[in-house]
Biopython code that builds the backbone (N, CA, C, O; Angstrom):
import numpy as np
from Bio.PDB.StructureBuilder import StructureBuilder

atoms = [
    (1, "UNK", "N", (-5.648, 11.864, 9.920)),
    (1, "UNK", "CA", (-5.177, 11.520, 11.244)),
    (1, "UNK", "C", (-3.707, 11.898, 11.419)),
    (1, "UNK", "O", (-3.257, 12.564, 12.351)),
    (2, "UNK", "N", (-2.910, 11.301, 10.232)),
    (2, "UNK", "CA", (-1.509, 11.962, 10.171)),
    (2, "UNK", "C", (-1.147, 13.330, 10.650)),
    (2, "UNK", "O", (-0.321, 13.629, 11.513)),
    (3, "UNK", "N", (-2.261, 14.451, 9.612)),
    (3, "UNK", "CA", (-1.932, 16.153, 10.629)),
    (3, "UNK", "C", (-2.220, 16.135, 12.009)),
    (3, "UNK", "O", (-1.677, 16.920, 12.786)),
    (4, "UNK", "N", (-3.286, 15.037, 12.466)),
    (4, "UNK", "CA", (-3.577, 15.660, 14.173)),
    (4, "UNK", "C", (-2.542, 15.295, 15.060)),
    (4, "UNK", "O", (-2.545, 15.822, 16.172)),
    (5, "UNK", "N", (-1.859, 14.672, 14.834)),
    (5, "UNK", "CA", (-0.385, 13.850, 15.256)),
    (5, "UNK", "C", (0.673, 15.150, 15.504)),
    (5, "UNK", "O", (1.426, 15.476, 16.422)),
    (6, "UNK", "N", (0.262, 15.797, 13.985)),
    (6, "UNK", "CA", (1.784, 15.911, 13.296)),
    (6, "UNK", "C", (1.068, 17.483, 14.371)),
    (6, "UNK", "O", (2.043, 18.027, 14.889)),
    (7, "UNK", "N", (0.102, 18.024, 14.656)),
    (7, "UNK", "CA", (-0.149, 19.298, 14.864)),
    (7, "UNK", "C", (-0.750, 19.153, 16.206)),
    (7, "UNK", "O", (-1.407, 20.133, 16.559)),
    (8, "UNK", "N", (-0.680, 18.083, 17.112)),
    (8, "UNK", "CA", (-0.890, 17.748, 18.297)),
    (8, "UNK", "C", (0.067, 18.711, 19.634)),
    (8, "UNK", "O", (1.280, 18.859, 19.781)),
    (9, "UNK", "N", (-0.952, 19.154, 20.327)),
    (9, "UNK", "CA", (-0.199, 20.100, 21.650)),
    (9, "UNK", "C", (-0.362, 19.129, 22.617)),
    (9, "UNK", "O", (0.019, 19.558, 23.706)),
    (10, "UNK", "N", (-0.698, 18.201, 22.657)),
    (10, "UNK", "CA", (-0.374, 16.924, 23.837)),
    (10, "UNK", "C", (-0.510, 15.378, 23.436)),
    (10, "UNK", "O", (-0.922, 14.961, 22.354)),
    (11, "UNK", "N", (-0.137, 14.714, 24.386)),
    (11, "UNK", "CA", (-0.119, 13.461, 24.107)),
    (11, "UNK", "C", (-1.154, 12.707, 23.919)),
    (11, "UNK", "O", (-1.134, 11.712, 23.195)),
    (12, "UNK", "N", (-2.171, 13.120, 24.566)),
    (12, "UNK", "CA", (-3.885, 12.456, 24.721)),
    (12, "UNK", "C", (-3.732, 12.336, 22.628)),
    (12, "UNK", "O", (-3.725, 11.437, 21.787)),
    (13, "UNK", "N", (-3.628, 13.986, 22.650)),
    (13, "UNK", "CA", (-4.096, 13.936, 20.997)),
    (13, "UNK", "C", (-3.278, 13.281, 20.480)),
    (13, "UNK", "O", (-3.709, 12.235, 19.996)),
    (14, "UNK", "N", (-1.828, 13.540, 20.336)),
    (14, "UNK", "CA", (-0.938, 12.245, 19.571)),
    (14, "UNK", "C", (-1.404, 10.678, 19.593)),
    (14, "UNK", "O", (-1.378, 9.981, 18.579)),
    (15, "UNK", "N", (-1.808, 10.236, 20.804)),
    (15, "UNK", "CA", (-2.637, 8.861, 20.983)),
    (15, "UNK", "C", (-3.832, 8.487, 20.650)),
    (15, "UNK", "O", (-4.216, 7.322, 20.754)),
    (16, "UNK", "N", (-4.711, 9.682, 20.108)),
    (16, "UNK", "CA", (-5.750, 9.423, 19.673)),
    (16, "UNK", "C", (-5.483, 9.638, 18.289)),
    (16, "UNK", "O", (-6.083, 8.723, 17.725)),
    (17, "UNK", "N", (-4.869, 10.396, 17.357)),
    (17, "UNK", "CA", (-4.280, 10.329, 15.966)),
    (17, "UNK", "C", (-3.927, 9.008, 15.619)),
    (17, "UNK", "O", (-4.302, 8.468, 14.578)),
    (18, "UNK", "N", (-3.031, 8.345, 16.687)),
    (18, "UNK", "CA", (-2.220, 6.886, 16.003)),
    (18, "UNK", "C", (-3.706, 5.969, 16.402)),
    (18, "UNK", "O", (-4.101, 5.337, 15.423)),
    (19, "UNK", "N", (-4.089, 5.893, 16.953)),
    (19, "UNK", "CA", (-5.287, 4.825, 17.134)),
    (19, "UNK", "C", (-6.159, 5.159, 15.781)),
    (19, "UNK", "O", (-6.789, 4.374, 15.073)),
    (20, "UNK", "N", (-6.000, 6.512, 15.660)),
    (20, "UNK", "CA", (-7.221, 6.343, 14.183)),
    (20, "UNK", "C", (-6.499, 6.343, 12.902)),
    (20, "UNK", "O", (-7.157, 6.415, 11.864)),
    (21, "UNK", "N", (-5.122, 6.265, 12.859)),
    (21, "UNK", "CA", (-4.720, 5.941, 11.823)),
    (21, "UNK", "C", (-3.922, 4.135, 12.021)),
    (21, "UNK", "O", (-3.154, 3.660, 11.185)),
    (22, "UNK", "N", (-4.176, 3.721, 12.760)),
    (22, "UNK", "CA", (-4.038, 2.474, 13.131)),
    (22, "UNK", "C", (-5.323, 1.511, 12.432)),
    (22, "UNK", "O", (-5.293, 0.596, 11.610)),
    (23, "UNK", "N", (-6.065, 1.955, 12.921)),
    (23, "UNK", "CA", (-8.136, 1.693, 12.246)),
    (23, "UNK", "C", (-7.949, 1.789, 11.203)),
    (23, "UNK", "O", (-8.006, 0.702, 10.628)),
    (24, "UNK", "N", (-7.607, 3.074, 10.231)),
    (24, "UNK", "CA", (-7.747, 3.107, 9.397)),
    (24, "UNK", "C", (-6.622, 2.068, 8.198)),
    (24, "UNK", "O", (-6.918, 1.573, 7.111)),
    (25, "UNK", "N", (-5.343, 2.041, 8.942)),
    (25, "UNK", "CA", (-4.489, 1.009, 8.140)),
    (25, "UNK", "C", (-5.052, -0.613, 8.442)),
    (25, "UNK", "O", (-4.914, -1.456, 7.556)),
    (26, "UNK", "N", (-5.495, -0.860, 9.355)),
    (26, "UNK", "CA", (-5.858, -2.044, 9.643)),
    (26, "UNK", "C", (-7.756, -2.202, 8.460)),
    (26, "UNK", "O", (-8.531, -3.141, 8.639)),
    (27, "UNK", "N", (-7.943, -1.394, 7.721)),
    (27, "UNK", "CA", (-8.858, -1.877, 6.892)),
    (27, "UNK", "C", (-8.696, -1.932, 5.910)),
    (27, "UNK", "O", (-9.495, -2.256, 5.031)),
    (28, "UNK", "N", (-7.258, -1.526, 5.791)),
    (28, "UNK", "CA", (-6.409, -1.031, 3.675)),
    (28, "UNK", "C", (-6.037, -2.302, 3.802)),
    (28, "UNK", "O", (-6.638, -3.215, 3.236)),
    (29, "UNK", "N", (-5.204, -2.441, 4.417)),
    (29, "UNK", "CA", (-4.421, -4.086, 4.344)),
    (29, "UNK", "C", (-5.261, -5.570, 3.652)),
    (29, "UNK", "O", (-4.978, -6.291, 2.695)),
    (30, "UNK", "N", (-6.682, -5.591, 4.904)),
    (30, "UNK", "CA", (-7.313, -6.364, 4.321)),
    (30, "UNK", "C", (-8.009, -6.279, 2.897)),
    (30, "UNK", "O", (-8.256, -7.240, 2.168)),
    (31, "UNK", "N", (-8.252, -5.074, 2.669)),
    (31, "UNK", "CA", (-8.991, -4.781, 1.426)),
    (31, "UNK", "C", (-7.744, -5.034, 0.216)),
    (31, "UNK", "O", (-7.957, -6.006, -0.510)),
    (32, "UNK", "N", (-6.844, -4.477, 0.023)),
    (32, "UNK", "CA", (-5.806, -4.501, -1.232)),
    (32, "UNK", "C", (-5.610, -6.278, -0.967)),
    (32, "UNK", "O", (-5.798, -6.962, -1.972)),
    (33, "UNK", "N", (-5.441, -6.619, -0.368)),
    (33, "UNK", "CA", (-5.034, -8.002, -0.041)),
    (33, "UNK", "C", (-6.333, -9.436, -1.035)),
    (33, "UNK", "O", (-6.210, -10.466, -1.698)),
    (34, "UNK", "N", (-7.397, -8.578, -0.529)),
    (34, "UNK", "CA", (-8.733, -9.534, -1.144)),
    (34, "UNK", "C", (-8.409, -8.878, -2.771)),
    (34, "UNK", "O", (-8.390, -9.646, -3.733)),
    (35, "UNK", "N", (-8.175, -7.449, -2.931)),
    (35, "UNK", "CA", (-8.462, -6.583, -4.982)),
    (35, "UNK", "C", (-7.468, -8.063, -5.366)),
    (35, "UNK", "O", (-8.079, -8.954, -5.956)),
    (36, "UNK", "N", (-5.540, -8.385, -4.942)),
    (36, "UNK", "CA", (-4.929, -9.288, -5.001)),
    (36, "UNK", "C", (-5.645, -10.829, -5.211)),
    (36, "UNK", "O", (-5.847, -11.282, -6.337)),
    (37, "UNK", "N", (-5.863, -11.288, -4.433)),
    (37, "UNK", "CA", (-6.439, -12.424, -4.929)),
    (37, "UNK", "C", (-7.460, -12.362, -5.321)),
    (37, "UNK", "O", (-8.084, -13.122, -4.580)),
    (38, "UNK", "N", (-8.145, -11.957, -6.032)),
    (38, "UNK", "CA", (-9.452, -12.035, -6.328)),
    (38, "UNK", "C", (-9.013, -11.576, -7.895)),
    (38, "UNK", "O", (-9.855, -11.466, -8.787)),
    (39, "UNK", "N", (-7.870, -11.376, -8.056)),
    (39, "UNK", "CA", (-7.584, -11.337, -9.618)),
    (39, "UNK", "C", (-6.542, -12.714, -10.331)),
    (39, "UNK", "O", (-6.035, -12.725, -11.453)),
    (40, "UNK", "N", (-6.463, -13.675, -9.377)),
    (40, "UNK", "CA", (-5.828, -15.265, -10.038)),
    (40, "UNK", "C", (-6.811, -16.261, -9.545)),
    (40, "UNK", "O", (-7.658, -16.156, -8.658)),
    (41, "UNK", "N", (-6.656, -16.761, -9.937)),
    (41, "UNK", "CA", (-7.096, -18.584, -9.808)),
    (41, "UNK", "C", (-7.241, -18.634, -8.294)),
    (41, "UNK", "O", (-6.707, -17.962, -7.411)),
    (42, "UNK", "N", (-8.298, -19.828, -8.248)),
    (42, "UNK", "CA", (-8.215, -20.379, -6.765)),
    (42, "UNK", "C", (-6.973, -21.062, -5.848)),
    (42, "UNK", "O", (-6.685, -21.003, -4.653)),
    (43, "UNK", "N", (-6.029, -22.154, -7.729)),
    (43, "UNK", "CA", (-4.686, -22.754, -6.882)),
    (43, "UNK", "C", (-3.975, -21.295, -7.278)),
    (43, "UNK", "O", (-4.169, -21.470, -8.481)),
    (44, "UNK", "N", (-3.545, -20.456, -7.252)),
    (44, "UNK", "CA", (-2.449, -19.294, -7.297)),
    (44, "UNK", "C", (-2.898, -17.979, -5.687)),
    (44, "UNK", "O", (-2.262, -16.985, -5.338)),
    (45, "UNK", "N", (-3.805, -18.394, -5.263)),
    (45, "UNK", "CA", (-4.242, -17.502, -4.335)),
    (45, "UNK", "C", (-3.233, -17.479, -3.125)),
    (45, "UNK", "O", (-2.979, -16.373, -2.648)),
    (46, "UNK", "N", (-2.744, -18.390, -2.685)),
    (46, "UNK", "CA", (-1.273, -18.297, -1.606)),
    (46, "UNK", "C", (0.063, -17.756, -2.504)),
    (46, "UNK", "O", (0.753, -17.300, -1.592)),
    (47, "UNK", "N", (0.651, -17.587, -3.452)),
    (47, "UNK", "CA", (1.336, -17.246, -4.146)),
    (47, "UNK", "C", (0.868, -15.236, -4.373)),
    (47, "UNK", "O", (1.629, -14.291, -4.583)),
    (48, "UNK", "N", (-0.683, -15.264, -4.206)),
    (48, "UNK", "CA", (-0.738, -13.823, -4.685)),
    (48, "UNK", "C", (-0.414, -13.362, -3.458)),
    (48, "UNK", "O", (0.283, -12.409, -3.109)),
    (49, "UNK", "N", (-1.184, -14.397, -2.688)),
    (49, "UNK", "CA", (-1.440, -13.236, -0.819)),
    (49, "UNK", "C", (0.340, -12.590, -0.538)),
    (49, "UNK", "O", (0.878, -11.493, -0.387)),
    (50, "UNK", "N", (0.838, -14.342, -0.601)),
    (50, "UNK", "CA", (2.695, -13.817, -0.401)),
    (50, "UNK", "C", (3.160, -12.965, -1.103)),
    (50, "UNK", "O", (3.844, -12.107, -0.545)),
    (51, "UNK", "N", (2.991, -12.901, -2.346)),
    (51, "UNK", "CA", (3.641, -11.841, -3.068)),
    (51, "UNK", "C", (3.110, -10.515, -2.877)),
    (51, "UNK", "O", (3.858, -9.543, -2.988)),
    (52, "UNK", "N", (1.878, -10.383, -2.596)),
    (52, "UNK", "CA", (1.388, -8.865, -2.170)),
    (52, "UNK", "C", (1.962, -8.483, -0.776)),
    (52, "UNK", "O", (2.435, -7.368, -0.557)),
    (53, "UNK", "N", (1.889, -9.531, 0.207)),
    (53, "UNK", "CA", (2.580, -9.312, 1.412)),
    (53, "UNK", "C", (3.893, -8.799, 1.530)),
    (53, "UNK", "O", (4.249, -7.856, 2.236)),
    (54, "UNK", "N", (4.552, -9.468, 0.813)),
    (54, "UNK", "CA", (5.853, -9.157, 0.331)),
    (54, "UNK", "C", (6.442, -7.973, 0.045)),
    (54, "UNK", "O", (7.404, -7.444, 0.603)),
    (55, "UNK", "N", (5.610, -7.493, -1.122)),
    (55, "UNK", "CA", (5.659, -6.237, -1.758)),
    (55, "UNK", "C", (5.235, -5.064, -0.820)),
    (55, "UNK", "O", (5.720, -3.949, -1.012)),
    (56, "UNK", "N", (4.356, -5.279, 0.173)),
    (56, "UNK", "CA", (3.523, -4.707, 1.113)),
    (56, "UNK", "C", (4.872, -4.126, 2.171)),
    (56, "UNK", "O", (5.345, -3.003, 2.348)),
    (57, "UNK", "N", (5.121, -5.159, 2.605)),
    (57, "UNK", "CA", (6.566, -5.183, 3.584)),
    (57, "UNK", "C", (7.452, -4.596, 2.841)),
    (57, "UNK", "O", (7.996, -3.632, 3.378)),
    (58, "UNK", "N", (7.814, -4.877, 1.677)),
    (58, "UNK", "CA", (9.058, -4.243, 1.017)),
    (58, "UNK", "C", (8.708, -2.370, 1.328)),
    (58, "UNK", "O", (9.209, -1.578, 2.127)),
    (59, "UNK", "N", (7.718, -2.231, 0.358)),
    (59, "UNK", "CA", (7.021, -0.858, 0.575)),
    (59, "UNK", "C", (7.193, -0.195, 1.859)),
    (59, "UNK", "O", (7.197, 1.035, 1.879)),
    (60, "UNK", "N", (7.363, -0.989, 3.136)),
    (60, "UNK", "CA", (7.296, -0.160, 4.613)),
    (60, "UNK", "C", (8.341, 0.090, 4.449)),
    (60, "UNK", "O", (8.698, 1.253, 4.265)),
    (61, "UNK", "N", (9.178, -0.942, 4.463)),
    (61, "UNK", "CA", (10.845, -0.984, 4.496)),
    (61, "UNK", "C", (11.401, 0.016, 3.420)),
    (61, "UNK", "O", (12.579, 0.114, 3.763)),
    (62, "UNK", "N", (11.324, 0.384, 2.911)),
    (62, "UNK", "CA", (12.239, 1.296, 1.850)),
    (62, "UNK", "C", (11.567, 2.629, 1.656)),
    (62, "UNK", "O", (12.327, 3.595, 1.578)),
    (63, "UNK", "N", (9.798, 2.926, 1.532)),
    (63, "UNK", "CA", (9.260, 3.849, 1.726)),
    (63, "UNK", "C", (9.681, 4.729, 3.172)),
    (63, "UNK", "O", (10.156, 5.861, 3.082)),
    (64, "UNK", "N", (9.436, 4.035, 4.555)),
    (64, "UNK", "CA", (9.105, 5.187, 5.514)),
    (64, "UNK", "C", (10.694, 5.752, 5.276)),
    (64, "UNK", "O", (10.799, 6.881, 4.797)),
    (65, "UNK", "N", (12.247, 4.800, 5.681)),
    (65, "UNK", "CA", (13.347, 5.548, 5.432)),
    (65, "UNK", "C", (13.575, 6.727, 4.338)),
    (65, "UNK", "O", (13.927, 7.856, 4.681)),
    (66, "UNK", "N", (13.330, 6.341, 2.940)),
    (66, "UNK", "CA", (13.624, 7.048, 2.326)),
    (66, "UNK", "C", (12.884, 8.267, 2.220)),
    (66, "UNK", "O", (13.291, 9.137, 1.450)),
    (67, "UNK", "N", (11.633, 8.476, 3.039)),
    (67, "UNK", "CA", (10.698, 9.958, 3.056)),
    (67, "UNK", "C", (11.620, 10.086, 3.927)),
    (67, "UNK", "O", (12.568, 10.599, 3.332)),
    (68, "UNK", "N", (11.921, 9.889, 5.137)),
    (68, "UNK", "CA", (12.544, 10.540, 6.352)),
    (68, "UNK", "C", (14.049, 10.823, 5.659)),
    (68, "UNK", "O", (14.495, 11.895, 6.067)),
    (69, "UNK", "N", (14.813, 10.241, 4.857)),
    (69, "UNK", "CA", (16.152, 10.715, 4.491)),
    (69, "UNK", "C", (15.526, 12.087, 3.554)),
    (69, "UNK", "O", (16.313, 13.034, 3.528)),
    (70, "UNK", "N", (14.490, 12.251, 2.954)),
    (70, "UNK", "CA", (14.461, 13.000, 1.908)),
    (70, "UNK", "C", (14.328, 14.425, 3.024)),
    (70, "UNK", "O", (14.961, 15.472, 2.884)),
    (71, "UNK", "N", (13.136, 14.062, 4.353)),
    (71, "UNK", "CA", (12.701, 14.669, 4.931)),
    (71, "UNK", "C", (14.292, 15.507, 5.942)),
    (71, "UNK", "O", (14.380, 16.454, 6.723)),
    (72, "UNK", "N", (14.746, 15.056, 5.674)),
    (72, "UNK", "CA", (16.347, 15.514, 6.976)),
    (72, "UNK", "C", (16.872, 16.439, 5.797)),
    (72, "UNK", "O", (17.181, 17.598, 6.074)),
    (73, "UNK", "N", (16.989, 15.962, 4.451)),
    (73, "UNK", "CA", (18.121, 16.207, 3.473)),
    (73, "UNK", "C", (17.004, 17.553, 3.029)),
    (73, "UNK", "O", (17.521, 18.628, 3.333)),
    (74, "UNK", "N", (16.132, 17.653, 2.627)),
    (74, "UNK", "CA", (15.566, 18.814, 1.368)),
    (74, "UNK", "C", (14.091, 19.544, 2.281)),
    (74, "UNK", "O", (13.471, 20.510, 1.836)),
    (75, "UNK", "N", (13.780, 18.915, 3.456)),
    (75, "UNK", "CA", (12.696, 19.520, 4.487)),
    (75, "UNK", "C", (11.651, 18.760, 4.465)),
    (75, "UNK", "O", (11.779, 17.661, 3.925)),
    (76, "UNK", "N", (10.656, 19.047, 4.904)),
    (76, "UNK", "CA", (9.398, 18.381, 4.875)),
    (76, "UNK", "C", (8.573, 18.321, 3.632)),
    (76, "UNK", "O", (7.773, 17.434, 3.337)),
    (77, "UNK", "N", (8.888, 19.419, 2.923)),
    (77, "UNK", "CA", (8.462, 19.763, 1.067)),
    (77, "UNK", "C", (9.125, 18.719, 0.759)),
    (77, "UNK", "O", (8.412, 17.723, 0.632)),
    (78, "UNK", "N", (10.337, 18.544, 0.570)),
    (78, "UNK", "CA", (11.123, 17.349, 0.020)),
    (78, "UNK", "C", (10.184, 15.724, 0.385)),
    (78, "UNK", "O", (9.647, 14.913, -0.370)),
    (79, "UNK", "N", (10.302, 15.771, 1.593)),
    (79, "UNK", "CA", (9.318, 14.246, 1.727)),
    (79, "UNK", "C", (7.603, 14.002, 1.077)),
    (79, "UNK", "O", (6.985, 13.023, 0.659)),
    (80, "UNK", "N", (7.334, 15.241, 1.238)),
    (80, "UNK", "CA", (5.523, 15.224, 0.679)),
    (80, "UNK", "C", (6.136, 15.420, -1.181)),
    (80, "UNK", "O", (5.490, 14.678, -1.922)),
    (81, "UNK", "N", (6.594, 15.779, -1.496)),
    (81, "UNK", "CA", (7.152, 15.928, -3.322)),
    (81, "UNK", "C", (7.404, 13.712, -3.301)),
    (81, "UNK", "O", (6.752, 12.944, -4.009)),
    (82, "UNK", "N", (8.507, 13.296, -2.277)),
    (82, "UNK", "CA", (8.657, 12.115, -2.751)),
    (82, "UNK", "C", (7.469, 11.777, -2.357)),
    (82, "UNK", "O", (6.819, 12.634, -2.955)),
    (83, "UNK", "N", (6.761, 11.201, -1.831)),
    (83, "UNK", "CA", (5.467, 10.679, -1.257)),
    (83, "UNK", "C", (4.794, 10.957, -2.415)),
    (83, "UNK", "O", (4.498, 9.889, -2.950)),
    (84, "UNK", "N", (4.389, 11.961, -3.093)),
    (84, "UNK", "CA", (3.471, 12.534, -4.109)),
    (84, "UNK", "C", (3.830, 11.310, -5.459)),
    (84, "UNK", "O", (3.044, 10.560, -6.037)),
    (85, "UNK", "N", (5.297, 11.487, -5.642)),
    (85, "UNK", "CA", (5.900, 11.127, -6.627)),
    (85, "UNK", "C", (5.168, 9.322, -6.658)),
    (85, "UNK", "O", (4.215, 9.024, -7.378)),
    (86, "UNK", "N", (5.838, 8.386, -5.772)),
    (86, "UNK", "CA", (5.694, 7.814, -5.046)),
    (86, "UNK", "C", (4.261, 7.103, -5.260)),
    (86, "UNK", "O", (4.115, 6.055, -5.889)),
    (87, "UNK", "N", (3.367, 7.736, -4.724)),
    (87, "UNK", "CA", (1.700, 7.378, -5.277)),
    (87, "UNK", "C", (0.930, 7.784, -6.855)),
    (87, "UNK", "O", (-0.114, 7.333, -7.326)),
    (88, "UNK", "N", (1.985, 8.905, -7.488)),
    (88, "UNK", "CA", (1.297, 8.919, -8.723)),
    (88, "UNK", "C", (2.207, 7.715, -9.342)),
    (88, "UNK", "O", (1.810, 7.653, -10.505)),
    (89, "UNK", "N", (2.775, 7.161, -9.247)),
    (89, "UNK", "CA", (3.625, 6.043, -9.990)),
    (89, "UNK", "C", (2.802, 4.904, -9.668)),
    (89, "UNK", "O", (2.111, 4.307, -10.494)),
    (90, "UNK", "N", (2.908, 4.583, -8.283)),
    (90, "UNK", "CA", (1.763, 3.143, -8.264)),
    (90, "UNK", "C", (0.399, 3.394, -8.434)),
    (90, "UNK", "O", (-0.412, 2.468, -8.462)),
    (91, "UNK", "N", (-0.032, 4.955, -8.589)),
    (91, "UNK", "CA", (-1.450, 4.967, -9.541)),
    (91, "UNK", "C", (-1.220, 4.580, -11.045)),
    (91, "UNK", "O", (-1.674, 3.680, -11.752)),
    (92, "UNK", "N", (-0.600, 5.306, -11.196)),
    (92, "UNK", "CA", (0.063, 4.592, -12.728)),
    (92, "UNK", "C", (0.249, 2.958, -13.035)),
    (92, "UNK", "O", (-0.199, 2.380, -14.024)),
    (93, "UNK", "N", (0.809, 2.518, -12.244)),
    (93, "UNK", "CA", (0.552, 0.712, -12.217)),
    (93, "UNK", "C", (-0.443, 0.541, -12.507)),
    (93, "UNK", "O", (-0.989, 0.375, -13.598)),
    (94, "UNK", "N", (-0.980, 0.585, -10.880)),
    (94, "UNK", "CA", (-2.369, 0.382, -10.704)),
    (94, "UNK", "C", (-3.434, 0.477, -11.912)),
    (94, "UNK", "O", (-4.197, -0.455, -12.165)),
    (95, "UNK", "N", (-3.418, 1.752, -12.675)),
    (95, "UNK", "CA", (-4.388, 1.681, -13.637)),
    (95, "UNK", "C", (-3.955, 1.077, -14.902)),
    (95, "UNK", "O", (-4.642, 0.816, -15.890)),
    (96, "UNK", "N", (-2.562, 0.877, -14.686)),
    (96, "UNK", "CA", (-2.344, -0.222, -16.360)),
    (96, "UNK", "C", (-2.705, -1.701, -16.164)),
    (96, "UNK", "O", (-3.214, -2.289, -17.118)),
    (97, "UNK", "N", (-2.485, -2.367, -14.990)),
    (97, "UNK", "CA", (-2.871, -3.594, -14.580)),
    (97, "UNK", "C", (-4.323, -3.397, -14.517)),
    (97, "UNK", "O", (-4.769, -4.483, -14.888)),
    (98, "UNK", "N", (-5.218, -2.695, -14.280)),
    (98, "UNK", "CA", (-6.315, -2.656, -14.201)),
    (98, "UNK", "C", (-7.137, -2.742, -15.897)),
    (98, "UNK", "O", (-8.354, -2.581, -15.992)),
    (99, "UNK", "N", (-6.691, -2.879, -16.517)),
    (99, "UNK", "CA", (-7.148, -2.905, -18.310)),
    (99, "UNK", "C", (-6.758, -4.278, -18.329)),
    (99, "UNK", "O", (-6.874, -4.728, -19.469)),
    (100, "UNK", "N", (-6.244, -5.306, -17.320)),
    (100, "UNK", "CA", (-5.863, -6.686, -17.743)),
    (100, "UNK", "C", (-7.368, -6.830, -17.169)),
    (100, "UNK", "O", (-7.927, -6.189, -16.279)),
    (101, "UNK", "N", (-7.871, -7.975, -18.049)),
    (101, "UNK", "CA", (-8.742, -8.788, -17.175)),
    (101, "UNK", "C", (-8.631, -9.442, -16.012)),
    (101, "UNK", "O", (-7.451, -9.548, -15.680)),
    (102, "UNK", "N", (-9.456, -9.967, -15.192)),
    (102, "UNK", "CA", (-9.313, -10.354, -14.192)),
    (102, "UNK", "C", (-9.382, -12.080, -14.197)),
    (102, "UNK", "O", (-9.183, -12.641, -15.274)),
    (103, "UNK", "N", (-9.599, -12.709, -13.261)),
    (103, "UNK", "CA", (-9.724, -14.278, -13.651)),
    (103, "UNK", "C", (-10.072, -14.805, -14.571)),
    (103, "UNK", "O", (-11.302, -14.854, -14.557)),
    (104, "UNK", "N", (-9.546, -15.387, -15.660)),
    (104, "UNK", "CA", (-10.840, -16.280, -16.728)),
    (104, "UNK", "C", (-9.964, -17.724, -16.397)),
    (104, "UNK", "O", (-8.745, -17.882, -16.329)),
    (105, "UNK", "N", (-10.969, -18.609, -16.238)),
    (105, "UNK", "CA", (-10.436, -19.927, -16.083)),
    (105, "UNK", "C", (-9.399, -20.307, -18.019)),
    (105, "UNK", "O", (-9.217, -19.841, -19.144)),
    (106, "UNK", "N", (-9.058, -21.501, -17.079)),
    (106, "UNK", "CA", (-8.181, -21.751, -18.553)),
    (106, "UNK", "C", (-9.091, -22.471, -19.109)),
    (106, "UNK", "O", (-9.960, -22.963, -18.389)),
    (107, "UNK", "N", (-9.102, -22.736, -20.755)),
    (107, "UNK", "CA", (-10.088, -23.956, -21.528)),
    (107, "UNK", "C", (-9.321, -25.189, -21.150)),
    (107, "UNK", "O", (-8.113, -25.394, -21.031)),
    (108, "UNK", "N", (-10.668, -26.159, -20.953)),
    (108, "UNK", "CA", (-10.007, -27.701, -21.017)),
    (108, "UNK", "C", (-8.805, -28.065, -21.459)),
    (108, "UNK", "O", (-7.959, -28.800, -20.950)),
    (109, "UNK", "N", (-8.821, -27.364, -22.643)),
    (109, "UNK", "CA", (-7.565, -28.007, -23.420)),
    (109, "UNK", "C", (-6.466, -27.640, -23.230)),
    (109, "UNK", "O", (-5.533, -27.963, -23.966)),
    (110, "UNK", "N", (-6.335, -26.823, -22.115)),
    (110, "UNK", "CA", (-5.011, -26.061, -21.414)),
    (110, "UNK", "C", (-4.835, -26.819, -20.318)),
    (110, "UNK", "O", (-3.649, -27.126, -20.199)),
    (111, "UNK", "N", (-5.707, -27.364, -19.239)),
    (111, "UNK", "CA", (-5.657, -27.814, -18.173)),
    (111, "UNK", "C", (-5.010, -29.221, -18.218)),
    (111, "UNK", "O", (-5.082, -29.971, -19.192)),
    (112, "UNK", "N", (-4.122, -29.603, -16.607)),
    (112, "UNK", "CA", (-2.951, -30.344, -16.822)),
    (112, "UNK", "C", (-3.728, -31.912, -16.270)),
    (112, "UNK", "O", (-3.075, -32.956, -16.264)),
]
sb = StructureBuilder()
sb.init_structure("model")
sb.init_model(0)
sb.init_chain("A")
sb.init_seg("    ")
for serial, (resi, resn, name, xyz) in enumerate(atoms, 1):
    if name == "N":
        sb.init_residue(resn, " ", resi, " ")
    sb.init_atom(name, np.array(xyz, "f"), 0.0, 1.0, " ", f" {name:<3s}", serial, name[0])
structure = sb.get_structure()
């Protein structure tokens, strides 16, 4: 949806690009949000949502500027190189946290 925007000869099409990449962000959100809690405890589940939210927001905030500074300073190559960079790193997270297990309750003898 991003290229039909970005390669749009009128506005109809620019408005129909952001509506379908609007759809389409409005179903990531909820989904990463549930992978998040659905990997702690039932009492830690407001603690994950906030902290993913958090991180979520941080990510807008420091991601879109810094593609667009990269994008002014080194061209549009420059912003798709950081962007690239950018997602192979939180794939990289992503798949080391992913070798943790996911919920196991604690044994009795842990519980308070």
């Amino acid at each position: 949806m991003g290229l039909i925007c970005l390669r749009a000869d009128s506005l109809t099409v620019v408005i129909v690009g952001a509506i379908g990449m609007g759809a389409a962000f409005s179903l990531l959100f909820p989904s990463l949000s549930l992978v998040a809690i659905n990997r702690v405890g039932p009492e830690r589940r407001g603690v994950a949502m906030g902290t993913f939210t958090a991180n979520f927001d941080l990510g807008m905030l420091v991601g879109s500027p810094a593609v667009g500074a990269a994008a002014a300073l080194g061209g549009y190559s420059a912003a798709f190189y950081l962007a690239a960079f950018a997602s192979m790193a939180c794939a990289g997270l992503a798949f080391s946290m992913s070798r943790r297990p996911a919920f196991e309750p604690l044994p009795d003898t842990l519980r308070a």
